[in-house]
Chimera marker file (.cmm) of the C-alpha trace (Angstrom):
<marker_set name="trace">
<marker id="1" x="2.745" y="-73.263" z="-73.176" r="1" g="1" b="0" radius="0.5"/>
<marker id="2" x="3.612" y="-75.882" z="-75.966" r="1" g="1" b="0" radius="0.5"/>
<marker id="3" x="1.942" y="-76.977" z="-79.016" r="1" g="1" b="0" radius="0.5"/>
<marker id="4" x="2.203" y="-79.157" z="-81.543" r="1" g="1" b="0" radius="0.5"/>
<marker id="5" x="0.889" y="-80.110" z="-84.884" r="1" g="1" b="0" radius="0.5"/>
<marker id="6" x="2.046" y="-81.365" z="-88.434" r="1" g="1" b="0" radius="0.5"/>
<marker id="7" x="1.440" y="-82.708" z="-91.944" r="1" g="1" b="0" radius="0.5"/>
<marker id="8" x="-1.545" y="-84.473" z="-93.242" r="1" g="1" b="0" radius="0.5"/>
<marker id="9" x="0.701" y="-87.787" z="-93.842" r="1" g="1" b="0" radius="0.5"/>
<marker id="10" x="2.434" y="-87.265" z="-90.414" r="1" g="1" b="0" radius="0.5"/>
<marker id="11" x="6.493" y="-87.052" z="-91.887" r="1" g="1" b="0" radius="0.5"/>
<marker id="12" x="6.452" y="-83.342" z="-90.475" r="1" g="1" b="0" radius="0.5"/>
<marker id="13" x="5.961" y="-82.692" z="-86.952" r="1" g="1" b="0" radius="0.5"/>
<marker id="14" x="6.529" y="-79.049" z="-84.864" r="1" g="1" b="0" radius="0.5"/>
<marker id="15" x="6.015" y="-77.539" z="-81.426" r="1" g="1" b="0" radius="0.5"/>
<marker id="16" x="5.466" y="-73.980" z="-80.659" r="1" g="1" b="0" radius="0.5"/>
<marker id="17" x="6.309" y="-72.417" z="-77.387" r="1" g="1" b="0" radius="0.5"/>
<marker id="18" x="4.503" y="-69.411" z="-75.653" r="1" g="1" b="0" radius="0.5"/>
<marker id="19" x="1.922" y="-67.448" z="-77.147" r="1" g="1" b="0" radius="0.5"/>
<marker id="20" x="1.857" y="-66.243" z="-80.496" r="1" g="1" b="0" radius="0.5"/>
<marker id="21" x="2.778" y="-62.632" z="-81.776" r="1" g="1" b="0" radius="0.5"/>
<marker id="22" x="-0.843" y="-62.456" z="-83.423" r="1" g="1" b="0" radius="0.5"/>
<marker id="23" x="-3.353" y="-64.788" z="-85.327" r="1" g="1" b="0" radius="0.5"/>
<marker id="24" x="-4.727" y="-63.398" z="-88.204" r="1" g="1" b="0" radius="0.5"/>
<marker id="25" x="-6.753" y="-64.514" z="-90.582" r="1" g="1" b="0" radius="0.5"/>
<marker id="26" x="-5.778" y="-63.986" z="-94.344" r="1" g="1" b="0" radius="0.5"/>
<marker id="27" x="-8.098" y="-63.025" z="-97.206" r="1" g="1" b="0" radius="0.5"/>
<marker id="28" x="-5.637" y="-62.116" z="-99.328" r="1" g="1" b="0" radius="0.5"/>
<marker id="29" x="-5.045" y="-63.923" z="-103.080" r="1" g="1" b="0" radius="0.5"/>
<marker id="30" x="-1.738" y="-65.744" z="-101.905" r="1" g="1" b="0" radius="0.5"/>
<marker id="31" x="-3.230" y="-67.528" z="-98.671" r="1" g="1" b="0" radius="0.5"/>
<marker id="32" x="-6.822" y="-68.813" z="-100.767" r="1" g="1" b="0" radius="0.5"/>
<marker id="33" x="-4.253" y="-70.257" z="-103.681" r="1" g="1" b="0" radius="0.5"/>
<marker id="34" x="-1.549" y="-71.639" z="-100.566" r="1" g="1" b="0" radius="0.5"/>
<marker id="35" x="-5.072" y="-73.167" z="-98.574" r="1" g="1" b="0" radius="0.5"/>
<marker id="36" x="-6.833" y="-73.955" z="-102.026" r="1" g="1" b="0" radius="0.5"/>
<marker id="37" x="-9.829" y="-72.062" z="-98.739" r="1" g="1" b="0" radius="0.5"/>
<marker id="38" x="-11.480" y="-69.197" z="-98.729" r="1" g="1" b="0" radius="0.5"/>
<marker id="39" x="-9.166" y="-67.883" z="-96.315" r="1" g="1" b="0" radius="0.5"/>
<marker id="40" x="-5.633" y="-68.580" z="-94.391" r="1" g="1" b="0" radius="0.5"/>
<marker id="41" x="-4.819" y="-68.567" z="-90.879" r="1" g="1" b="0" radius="0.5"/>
<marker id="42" x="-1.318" y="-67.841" z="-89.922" r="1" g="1" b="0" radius="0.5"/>
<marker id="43" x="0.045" y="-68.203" z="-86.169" r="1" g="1" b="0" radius="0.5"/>
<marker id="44" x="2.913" y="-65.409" z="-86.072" r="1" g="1" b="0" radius="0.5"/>
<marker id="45" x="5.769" y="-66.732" z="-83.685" r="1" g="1" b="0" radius="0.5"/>
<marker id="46" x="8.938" y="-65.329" z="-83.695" r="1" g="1" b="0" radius="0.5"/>
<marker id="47" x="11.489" y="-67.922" z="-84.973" r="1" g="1" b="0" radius="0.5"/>
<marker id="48" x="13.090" y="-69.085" z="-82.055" r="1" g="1" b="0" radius="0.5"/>
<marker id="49" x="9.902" y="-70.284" z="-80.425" r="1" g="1" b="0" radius="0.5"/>
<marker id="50" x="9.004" y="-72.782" z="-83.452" r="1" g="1" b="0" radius="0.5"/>
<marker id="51" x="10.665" y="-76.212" z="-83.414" r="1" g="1" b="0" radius="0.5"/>
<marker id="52" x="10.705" y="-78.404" z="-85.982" r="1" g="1" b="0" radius="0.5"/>
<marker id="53" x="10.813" y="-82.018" z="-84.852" r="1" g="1" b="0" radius="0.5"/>
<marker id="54" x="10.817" y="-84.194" z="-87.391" r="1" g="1" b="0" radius="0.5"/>
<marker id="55" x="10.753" y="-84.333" z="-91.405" r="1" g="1" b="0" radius="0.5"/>
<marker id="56" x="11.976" y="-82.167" z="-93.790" r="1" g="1" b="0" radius="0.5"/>
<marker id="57" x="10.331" y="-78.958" z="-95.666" r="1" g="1" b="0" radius="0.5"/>
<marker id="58" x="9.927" y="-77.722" z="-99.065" r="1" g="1" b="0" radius="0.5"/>
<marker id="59" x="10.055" y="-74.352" z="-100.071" r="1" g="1" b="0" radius="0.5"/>
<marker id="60" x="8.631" y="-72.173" z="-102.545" r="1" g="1" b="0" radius="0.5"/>
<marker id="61" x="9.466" y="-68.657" z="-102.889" r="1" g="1" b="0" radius="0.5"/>
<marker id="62" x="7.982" y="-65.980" z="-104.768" r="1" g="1" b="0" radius="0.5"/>
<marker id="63" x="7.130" y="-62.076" z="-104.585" r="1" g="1" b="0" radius="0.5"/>
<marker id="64" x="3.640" y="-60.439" z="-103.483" r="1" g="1" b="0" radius="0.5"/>
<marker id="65" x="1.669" y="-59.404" z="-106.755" r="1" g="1" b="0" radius="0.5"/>
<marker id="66" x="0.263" y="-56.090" z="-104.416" r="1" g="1" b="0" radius="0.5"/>
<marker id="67" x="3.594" y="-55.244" z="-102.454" r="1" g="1" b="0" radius="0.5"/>
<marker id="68" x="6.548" y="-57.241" z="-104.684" r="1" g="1" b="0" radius="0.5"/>
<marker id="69" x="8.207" y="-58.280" z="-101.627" r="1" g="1" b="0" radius="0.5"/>
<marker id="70" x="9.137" y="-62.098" z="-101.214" r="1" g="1" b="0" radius="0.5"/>
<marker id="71" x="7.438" y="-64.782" z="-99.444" r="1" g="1" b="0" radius="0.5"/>
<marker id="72" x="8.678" y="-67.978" z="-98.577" r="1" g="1" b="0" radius="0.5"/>
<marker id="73" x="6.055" y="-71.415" z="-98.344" r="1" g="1" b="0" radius="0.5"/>
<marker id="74" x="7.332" y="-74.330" z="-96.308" r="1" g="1" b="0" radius="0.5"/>
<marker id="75" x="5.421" y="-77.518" z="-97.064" r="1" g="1" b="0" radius="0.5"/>
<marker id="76" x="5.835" y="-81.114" z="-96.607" r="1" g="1" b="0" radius="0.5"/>
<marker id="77" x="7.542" y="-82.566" z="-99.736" r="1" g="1" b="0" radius="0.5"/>
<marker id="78" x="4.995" y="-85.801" z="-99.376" r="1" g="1" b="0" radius="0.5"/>
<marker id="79" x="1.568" y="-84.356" z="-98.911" r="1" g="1" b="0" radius="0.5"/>
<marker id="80" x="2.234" y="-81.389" z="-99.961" r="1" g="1" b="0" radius="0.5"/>
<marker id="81" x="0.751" y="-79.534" z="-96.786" r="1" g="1" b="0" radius="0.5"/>
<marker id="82" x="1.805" y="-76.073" z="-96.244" r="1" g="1" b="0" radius="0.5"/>
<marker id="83" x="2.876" y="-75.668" z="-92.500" r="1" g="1" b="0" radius="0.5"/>
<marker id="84" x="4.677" y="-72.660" z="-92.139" r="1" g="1" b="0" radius="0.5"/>
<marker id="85" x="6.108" y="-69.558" z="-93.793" r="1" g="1" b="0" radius="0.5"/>
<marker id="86" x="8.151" y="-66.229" z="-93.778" r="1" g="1" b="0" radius="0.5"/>
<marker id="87" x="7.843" y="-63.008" z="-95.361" r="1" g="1" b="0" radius="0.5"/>
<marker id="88" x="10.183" y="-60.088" z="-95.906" r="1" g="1" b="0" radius="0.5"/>
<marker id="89" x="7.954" y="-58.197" z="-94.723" r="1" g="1" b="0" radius="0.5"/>
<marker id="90" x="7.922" y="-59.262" z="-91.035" r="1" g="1" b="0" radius="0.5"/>
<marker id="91" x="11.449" y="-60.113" z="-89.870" r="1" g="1" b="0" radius="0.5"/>
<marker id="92" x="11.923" y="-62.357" z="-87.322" r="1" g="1" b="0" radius="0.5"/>
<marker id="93" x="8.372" y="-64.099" z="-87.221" r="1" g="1" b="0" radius="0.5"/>
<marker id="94" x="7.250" y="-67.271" z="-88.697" r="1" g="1" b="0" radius="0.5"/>
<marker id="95" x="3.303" y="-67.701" z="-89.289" r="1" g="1" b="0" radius="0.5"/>
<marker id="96" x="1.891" y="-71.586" z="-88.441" r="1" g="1" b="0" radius="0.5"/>
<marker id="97" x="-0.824" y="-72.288" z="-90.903" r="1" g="1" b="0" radius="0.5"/>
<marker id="98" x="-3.460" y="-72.347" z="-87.967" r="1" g="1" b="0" radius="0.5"/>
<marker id="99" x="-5.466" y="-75.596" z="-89.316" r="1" g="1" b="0" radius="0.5"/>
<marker id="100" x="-2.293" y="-77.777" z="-88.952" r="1" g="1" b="0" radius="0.5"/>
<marker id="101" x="-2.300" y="-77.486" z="-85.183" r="1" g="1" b="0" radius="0.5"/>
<marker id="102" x="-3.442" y="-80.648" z="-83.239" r="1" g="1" b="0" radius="0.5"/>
<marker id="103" x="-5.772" y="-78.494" z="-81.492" r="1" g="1" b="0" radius="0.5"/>
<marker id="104" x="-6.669" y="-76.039" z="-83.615" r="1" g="1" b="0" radius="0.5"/>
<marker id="105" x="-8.720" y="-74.305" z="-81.370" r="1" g="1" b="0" radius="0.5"/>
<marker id="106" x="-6.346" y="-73.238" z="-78.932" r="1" g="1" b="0" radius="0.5"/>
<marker id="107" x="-5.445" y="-69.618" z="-80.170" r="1" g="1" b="0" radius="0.5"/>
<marker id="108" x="-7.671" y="-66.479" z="-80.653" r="1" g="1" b="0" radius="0.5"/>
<marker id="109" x="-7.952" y="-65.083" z="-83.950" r="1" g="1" b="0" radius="0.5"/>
<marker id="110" x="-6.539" y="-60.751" z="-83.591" r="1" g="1" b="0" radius="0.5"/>
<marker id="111" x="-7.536" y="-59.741" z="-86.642" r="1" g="1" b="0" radius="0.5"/>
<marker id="112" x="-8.759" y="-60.812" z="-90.197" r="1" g="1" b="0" radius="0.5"/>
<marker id="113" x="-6.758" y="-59.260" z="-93.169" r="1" g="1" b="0" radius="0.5"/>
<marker id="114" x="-7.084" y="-58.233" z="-96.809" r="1" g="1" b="0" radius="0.5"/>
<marker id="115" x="-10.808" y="-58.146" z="-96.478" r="1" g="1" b="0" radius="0.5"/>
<marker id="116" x="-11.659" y="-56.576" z="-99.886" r="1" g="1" b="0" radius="0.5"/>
<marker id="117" x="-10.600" y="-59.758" z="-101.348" r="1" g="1" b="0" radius="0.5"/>
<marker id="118" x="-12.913" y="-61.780" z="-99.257" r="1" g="1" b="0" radius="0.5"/>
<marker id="119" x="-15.923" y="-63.757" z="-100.769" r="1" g="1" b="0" radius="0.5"/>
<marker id="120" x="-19.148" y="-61.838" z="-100.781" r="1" g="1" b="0" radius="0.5"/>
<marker id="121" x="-20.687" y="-64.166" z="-98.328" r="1" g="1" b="0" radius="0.5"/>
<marker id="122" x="-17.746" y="-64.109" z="-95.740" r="1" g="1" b="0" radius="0.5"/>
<marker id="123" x="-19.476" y="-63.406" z="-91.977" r="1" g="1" b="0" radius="0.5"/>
<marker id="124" x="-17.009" y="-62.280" z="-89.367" r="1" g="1" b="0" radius="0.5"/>
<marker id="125" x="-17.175" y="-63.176" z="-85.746" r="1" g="1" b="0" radius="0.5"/>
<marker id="126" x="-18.219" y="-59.915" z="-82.930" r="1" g="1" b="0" radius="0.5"/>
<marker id="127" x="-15.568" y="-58.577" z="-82.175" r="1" g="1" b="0" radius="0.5"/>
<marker id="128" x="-12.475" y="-59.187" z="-84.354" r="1" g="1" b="0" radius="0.5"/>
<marker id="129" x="-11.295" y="-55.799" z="-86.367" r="1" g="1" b="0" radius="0.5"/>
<marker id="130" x="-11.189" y="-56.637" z="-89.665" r="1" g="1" b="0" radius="0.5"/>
<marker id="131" x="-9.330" y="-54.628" z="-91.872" r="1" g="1" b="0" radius="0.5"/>
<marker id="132" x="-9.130" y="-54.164" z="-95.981" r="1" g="1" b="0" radius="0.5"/>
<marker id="133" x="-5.543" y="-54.011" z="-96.400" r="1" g="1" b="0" radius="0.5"/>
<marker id="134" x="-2.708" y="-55.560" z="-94.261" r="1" g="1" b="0" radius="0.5"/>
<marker id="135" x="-2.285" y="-54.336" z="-90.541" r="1" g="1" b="0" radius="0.5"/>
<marker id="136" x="-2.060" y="-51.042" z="-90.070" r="1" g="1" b="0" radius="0.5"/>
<marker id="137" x="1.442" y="-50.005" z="-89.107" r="1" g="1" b="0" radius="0.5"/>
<link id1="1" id2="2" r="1" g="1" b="0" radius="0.2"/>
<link id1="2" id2="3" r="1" g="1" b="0" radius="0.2"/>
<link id1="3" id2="4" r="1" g="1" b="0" radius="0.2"/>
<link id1="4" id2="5" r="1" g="1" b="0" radius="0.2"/>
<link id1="5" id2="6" r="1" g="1" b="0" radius="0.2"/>
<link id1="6" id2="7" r="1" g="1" b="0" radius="0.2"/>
<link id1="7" id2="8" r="1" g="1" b="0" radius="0.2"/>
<link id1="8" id2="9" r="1" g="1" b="0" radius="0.2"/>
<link id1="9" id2="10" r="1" g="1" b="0" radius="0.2"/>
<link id1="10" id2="11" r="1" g="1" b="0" radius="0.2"/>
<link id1="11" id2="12" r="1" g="1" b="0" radius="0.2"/>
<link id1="12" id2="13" r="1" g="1" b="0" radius="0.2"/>
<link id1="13" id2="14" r="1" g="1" b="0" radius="0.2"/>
<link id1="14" id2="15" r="1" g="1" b="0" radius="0.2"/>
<link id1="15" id2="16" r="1" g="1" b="0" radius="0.2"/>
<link id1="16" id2="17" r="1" g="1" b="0" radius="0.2"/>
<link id1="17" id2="18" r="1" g="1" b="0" radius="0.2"/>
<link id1="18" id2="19" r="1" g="1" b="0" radius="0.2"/>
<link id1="19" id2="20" r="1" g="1" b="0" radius="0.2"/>
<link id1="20" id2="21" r="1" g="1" b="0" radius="0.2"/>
<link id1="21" id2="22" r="1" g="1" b="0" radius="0.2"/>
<link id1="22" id2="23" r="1" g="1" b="0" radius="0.2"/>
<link id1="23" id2="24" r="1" g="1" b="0" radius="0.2"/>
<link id1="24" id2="25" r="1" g="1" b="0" radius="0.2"/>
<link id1="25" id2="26" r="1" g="1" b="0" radius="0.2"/>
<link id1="26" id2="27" r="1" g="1" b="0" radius="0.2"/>
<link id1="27" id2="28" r="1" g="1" b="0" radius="0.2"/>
<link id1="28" id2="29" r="1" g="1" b="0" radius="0.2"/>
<link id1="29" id2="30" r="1" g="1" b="0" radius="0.2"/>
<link id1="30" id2="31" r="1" g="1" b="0" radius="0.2"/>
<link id1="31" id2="32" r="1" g="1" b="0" radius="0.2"/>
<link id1="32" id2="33" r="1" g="1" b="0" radius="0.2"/>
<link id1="33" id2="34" r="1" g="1" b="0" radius="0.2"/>
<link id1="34" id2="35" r="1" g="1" b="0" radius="0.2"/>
<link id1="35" id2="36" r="1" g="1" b="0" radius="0.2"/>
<link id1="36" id2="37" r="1" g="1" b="0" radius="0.2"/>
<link id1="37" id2="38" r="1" g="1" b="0" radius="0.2"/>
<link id1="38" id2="39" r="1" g="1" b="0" radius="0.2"/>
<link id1="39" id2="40" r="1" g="1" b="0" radius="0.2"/>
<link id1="40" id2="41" r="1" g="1" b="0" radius="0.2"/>
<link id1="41" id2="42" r="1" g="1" b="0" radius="0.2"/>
<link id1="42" id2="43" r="1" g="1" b="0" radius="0.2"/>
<link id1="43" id2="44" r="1" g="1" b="0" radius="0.2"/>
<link id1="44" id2="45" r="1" g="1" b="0" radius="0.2"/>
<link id1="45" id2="46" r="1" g="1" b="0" radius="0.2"/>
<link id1="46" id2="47" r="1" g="1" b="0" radius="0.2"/>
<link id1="47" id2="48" r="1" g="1" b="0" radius="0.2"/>
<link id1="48" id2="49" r="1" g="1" b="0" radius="0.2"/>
<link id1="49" id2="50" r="1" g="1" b="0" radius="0.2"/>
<link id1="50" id2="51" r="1" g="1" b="0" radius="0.2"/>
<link id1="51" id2="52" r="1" g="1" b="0" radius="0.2"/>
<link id1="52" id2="53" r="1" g="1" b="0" radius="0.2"/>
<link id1="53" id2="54" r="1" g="1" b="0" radius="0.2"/>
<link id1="54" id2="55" r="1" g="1" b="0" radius="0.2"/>
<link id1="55" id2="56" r="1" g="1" b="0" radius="0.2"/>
<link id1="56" id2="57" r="1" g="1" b="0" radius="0.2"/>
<link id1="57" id2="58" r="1" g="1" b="0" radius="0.2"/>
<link id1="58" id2="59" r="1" g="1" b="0" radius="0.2"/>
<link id1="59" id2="60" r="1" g="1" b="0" radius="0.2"/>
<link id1="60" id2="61" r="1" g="1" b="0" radius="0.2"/>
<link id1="61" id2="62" r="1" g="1" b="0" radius="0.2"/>
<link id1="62" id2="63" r="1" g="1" b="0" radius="0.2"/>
<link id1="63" id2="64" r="1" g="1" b="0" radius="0.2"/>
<link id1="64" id2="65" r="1" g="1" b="0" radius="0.2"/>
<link id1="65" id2="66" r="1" g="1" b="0" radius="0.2"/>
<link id1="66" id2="67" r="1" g="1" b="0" radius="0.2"/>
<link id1="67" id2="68" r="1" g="1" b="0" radius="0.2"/>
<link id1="68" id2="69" r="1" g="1" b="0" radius="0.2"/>
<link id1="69" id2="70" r="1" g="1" b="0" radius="0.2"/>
<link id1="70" id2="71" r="1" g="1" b="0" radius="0.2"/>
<link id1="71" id2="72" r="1" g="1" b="0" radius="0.2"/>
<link id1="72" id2="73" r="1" g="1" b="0" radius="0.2"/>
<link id1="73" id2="74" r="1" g="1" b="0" radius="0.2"/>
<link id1="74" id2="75" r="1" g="1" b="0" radius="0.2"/>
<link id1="75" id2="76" r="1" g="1" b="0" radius="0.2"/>
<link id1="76" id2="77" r="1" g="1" b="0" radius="0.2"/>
<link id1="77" id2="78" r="1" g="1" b="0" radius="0.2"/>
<link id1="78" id2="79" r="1" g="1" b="0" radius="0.2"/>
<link id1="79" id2="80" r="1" g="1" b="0" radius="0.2"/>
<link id1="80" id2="81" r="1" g="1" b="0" radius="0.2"/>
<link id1="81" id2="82" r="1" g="1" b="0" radius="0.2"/>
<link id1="82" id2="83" r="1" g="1" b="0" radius="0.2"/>
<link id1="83" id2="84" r="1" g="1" b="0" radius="0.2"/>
<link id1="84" id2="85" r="1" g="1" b="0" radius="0.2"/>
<link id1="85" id2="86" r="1" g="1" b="0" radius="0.2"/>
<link id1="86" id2="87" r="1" g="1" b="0" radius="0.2"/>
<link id1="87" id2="88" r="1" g="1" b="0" radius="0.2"/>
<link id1="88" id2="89" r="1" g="1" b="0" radius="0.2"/>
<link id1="89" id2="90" r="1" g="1" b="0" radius="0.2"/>
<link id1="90" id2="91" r="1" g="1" b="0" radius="0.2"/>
<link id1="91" id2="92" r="1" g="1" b="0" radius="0.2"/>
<link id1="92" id2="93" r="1" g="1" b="0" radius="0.2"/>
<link id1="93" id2="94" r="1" g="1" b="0" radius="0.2"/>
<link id1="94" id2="95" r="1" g="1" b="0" radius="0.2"/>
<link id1="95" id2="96" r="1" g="1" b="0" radius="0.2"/>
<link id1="96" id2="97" r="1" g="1" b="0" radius="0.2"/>
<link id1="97" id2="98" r="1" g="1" b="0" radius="0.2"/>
<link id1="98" id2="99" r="1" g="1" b="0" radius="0.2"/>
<link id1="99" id2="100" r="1" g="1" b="0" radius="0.2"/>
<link id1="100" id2="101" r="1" g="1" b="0" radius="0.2"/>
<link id1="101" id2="102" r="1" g="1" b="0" radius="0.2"/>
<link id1="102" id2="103" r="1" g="1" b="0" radius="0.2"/>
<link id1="103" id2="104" r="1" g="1" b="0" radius="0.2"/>
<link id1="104" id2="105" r="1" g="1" b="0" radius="0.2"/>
<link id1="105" id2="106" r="1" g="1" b="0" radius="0.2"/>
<link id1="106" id2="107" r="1" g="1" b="0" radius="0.2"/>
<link id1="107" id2="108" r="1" g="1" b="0" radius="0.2"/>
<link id1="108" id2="109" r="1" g="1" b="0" radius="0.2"/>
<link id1="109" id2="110" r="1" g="1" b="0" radius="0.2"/>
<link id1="110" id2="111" r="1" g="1" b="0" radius="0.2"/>
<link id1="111" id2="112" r="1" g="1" b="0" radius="0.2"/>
<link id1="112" id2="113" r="1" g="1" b="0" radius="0.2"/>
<link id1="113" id2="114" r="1" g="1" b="0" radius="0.2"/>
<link id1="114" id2="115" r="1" g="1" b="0" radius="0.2"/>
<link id1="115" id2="116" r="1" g="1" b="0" radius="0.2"/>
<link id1="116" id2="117" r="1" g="1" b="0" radius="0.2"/>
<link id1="117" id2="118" r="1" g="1" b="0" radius="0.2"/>
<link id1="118" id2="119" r="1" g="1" b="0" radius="0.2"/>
<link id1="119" id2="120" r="1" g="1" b="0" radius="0.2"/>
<link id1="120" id2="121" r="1" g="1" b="0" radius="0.2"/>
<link id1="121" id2="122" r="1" g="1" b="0" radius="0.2"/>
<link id1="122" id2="123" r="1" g="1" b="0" radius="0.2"/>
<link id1="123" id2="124" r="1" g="1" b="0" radius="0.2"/>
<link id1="124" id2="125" r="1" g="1" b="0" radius="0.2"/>
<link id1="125" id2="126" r="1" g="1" b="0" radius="0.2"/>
<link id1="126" id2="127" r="1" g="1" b="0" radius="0.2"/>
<link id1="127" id2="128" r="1" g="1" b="0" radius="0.2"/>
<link id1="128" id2="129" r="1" g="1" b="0" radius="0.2"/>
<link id1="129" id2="130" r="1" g="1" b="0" radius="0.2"/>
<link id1="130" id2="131" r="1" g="1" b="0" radius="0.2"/>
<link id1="131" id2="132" r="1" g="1" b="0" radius="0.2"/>
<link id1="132" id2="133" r="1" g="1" b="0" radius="0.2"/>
<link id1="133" id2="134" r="1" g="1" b="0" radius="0.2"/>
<link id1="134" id2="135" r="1" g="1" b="0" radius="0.2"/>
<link id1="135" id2="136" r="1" g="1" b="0" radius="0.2"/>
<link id1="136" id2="137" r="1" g="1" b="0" radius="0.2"/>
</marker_set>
């Protein structure tokens, strides 16, 4: 099962092959300032199932204010869209900002994260644990 998606101005293009490691959705501080949204969506692949096809990425590295380990934004350098990224903290994966999908709609949300820093007025759909922290180990 492929998938593709890209950059608002089109320069970056991927694919993604199989299905994902999990889909979460992201309440945390870093994802709402990365989205400029109330909330992120990353698509967890491991690495050797994402393809880049065309254009370069950007990166922008930094550490987590709540667990000072380092994450790493890619983005396209033109539009600035954020399209993937890697933390220290999960090894091996790479998360596909969910909205930059073609079809967007194609994956299933597993979980929604960092909930305490959700807006007041967040609703969650039946049937998706949501949790205050990160994942539970």
């Amino acid at each position: 099962m492929k998938h593709t998606g890209g950059c608002q101005c089109g320069a970056v293009r991927f694919e993604t092959n199989g299905e994902p490691v999990r889909a979460m959705g992201c309440h945390c501080t870093t994802c709402k300032l990365r989205t400029g949204a109330p909330y992120g969506i990353g698509v967890y692949f491991k690495d050797e199932d994402v393809t880049f096809l065309q254009g370069d990425l950007s990166q922008y590295q930094f550490n987590s204010d709540t667990s000072n380990r380092w994450i790493q934004n890619d983005f396209c350098p033109n539009c600035g869209t954020t399209i993937s990224w890697t933390t220290e903290m999960r090894p091996g994966l790479r998360a596909i900002a969910g909205g930059s999908y073609d079809n967007p709609d194609w994956y299933k949300l597993d979980a929604h994260i960092w909930t305490r820093s959700a807006r007041s007025d967040m609703c969650y759909a039946e049937g998706i644990p949501t949790h205050e922290k990160a994942l539970p180990t």
